[in-house]
C-alpha positions as CSV (number, residue, x, y, z in Angstrom):
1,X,-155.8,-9.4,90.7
2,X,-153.1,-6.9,91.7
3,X,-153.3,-3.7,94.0
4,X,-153.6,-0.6,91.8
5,X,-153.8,2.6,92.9
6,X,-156.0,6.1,91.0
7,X,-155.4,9.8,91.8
8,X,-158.6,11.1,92.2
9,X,-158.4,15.1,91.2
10,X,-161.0,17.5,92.5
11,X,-163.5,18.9,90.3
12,X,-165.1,21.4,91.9
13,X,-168.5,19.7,92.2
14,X,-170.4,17.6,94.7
15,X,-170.3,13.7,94.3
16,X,-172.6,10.5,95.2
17,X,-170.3,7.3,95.0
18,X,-171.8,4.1,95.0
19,X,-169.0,1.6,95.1
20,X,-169.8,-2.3,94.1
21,X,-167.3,-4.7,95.2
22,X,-164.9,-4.2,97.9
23,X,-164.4,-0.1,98.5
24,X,-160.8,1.2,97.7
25,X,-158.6,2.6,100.7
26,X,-157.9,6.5,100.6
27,X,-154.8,8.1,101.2
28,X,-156.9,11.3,101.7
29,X,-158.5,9.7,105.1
30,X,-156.3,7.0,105.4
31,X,-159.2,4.9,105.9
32,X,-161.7,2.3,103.4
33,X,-164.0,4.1,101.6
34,X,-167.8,4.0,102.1
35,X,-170.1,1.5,100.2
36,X,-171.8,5.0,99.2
37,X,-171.0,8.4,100.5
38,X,-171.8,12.0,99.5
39,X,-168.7,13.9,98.7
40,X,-168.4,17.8,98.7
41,X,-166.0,20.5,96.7
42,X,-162.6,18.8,97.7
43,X,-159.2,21.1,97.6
44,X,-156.6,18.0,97.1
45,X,-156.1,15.0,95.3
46,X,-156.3,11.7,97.0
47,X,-154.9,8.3,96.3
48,X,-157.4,5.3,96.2
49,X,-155.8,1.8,96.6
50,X,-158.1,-0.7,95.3
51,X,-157.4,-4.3,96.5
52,X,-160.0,-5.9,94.3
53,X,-162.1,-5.6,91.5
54,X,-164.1,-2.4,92.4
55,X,-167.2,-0.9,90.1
56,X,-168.3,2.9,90.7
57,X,-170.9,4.4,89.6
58,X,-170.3,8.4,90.5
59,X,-173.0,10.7,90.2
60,X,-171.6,14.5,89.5
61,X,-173.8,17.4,90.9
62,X,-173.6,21.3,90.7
63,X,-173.7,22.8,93.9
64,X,-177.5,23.8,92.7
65,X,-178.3,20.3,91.7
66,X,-176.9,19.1,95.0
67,X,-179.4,21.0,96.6
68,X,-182.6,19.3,95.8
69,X,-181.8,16.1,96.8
70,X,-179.8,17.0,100.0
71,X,-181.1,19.6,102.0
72,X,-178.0,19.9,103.9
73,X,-175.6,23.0,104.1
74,X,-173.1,23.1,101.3
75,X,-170.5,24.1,103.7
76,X,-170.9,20.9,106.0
77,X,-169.6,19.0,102.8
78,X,-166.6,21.4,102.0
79,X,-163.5,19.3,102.0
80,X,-165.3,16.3,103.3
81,X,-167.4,13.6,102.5
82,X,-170.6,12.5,104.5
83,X,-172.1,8.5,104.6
84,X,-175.4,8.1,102.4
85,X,-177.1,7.2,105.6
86,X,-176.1,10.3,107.4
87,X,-177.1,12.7,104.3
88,X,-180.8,11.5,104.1
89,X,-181.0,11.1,107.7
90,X,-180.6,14.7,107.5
91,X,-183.2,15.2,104.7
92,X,-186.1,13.3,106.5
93,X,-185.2,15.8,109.5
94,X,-185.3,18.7,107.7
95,X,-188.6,17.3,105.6
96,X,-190.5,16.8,109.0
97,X,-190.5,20.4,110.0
98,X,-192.9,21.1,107.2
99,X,-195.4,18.2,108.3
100,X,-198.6,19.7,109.6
């Protein structure tokens, strides 16, 4: 198979990508993507690159939706995009403080 490359346009919304097969490179970060990362309201395009075959599966959120599953500060994903690990890393933490 032959390298291809996507734009990827912003859509206003938060993302969770879950990539299956080898992740494409970014132009954005100039580095792989993630397996799966958490991706917040992005202001440019980027470029992906993928090498080999590649499925997504890209779950769309509004910023309210985003919300109940990541109880994380919108603004720490503004223009940025965080590792799945790191996101409900930050979830547990914040669940804890309302343990007895």
């Amino acid at each position: 198979m032959n390298n291809y490359t996507k734009r990827v346009i912003p859509i206003g919304c938060m993302r969770f990508v879950f990539h299956m097969g080898t992740p494409p490179f970014s132009t954005l970060t100039n580095d792989y993507q993630p397996i799966t990362f958490v991706e917040g309201h992005m202001t440019s395009y980027s470029n992906l690159t993928y090498h080999s075959h590649c499925k997504q599966v890209i779950v769309v959120f509004t910023f309210q939706g985003a919300h109940v599953f990541f109880y994380i500060s919108i603004l720490e994903f503004y223009n940025s995009s965080k590792s799945q690990t790191r996101a409900i890393k930050n979830r547990y933490k914040n669940l804890k403080q309302y343990e007895n």
